[in-house]
Backbone as a printed PyTorch tensor [residue, N CA C, xyz], in Angstrom:
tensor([[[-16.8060, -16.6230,   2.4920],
         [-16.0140, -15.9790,   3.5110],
         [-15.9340, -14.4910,   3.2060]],

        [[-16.3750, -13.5880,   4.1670],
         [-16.4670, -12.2410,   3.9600],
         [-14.7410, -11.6640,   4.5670]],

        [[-13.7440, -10.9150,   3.5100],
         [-12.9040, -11.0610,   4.4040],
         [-12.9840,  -8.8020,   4.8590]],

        [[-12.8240,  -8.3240,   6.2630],
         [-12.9800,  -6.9630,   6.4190],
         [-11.3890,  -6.2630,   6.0490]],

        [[-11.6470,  -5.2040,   5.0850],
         [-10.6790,  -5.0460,   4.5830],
         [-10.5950,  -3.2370,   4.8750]],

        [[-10.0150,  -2.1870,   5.9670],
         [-10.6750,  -0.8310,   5.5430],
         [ -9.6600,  -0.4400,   4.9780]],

        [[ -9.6860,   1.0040,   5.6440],
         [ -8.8460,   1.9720,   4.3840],
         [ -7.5600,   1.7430,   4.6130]],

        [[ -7.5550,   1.8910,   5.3460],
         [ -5.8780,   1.7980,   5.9970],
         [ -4.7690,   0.7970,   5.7810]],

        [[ -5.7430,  -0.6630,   5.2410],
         [ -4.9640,  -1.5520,   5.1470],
         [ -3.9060,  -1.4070,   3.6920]],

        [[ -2.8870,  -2.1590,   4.7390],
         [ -1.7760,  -2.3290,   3.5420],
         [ -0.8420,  -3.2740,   3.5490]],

        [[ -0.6190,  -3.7690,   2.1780],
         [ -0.3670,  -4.9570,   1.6940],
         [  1.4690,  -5.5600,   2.1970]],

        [[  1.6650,  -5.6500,   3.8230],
         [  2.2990,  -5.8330,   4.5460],
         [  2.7280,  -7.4040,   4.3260]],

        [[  3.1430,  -8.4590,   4.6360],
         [  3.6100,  -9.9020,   4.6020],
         [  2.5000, -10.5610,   5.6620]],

        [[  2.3080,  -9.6500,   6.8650],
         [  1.0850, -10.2440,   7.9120],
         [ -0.1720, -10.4040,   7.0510]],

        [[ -0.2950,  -8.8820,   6.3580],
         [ -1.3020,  -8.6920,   6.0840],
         [ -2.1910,  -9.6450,   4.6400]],

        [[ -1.0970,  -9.6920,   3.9170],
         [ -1.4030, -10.7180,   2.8040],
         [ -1.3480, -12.6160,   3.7030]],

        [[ -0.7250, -12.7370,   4.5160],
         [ -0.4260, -14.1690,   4.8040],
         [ -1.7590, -14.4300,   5.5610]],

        [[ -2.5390, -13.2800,   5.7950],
         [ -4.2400, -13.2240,   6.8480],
         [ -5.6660, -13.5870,   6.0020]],

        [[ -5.2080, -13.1940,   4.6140],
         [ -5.8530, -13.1990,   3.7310],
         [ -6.5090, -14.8580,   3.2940]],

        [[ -7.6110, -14.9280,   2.9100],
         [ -7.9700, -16.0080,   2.5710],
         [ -6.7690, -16.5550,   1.5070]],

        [[ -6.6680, -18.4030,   1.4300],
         [ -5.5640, -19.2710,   0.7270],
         [ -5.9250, -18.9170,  -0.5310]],

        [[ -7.2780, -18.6740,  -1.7580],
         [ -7.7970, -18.6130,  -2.6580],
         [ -7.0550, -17.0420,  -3.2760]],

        [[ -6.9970, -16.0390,  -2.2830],
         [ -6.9710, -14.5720,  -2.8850],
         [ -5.1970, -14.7650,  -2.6410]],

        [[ -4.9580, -15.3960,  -1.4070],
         [ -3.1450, -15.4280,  -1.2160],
         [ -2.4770, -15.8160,  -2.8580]],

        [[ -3.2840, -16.9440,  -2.9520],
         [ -2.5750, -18.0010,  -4.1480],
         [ -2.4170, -16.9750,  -5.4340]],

        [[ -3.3350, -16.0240,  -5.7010],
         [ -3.6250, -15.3960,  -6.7860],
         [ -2.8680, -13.9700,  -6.4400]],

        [[ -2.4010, -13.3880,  -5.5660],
         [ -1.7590, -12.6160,  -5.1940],
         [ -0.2420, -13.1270,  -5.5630]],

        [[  0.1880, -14.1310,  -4.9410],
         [  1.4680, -15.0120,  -5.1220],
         [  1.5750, -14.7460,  -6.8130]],

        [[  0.1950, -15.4140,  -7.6680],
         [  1.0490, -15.6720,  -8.8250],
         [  1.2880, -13.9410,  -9.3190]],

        [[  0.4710, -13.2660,  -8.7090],
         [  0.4500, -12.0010,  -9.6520],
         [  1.8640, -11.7560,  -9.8330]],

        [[  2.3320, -11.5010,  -8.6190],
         [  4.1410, -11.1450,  -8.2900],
         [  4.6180, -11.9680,  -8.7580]],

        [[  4.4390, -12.9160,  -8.8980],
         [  5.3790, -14.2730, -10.0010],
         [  5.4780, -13.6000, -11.3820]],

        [[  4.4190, -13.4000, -12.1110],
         [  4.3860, -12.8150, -13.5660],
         [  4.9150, -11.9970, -13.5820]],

        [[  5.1280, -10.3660, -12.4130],
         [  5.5390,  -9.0240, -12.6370],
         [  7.2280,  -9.3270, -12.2230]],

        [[  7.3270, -10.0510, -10.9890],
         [  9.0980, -10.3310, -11.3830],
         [  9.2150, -10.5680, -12.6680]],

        [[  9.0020, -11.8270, -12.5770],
         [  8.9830, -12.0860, -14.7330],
         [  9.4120, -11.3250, -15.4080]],

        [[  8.4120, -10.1390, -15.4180],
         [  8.3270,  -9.1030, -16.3060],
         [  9.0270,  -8.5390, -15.7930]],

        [[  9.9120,  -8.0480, -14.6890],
         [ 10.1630,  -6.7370, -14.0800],
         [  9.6200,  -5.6390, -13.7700]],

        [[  8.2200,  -5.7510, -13.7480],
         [  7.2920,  -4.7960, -13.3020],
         [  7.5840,  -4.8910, -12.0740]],

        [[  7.5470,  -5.5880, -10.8940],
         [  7.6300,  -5.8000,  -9.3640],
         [  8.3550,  -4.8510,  -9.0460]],

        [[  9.4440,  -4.3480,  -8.9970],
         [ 10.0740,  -3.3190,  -8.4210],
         [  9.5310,  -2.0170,  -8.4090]],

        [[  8.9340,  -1.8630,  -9.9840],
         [  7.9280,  -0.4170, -10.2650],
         [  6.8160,  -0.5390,  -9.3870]],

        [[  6.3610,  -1.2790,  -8.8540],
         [  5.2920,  -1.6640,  -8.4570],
         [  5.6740,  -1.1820,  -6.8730]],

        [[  6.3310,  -1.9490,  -6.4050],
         [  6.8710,  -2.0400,  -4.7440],
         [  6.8980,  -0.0430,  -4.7980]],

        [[  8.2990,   0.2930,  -5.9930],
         [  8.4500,   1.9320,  -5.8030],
         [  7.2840,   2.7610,  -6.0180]],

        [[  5.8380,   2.6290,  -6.4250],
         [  5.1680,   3.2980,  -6.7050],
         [  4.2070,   3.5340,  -5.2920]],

        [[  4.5440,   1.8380,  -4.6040],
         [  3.5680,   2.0920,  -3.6500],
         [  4.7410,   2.7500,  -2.1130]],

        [[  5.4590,   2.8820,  -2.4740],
         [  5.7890,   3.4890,  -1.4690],
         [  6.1310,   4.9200,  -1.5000]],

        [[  6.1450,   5.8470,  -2.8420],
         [  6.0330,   6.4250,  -3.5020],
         [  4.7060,   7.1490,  -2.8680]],

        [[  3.7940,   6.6620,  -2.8830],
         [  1.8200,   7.0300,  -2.4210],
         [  2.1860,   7.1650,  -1.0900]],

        [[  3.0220,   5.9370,  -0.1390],
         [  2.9080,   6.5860,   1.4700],
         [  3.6870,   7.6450,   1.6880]],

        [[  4.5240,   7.6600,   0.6210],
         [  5.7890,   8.9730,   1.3380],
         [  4.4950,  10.3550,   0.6550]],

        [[  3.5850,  10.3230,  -0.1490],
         [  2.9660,  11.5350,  -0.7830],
         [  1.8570,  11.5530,   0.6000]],

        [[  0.8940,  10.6440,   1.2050],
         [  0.2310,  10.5240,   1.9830],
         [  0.7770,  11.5050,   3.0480]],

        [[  2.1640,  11.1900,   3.3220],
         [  2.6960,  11.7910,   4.1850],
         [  2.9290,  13.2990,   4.6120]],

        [[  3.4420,  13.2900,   3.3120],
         [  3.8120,  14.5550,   2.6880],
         [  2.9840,  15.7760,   3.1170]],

        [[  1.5420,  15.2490,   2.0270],
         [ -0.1290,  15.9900,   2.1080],
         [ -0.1710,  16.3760,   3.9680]],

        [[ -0.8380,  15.2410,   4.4580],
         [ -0.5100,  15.2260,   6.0300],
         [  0.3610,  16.4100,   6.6860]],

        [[  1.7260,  16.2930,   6.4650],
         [  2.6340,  17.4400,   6.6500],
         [  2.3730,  18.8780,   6.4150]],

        [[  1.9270,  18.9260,   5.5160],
         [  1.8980,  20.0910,   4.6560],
         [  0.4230,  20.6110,   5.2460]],

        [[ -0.5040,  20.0440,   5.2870],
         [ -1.7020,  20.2600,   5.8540],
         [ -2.1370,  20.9550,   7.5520]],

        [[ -1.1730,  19.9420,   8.1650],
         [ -0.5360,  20.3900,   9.4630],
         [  0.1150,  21.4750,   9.4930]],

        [[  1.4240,  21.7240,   8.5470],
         [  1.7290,  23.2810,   9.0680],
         [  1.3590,  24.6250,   8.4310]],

        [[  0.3300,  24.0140,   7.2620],
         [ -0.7310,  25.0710,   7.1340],
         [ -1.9230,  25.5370,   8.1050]],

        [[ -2.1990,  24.7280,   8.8010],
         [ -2.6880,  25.0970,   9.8290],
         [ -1.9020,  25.6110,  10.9920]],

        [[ -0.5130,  25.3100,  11.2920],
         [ -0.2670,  26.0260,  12.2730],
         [  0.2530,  27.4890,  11.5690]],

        [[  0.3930,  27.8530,  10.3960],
         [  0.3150,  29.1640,   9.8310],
         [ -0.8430,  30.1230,  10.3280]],

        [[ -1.8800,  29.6390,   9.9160],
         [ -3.2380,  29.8310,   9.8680],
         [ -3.1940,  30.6690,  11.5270]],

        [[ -2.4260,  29.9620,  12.7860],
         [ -2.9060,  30.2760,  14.2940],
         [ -2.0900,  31.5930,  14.4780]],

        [[ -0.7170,  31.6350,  13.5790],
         [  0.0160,  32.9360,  13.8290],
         [ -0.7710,  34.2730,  13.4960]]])
């Protein structure tokens, strides 16, 4: 099973529950072990951490360019 995965995707509840049962199951345990550990929370904050910087870049990029038109 080829599953199409691009850039954009992100690891949403749809998006993992779409996923083949084989990669779900192994996803499931990963987060099983890192609660465990308490890694999971670092984990969740890091990645949301990357969209708020994504964002950020984006922002910043945009009103450097509207600098650029003055």
């Amino acid at each position: 099973m080829i599953v199409d995965i691009t850039d954009s995707w992100a690891p949403t509840p749809e998006n993992i529950k779409a996923l083949p049962g084989p990669v779900r199951s192994y996803i499931y345990d990963i987060e099983s072990s890192m609660e465990f550990a308490g890694i999971a929370e670092l984990m969740r904050e890091s990645f949301r951490l990357r969209q708020e910087n994504v964002a950020l870049r984006r922002e910043c990029e945009r009103l450097a360019g509207l600098s650029r038109l003055v």
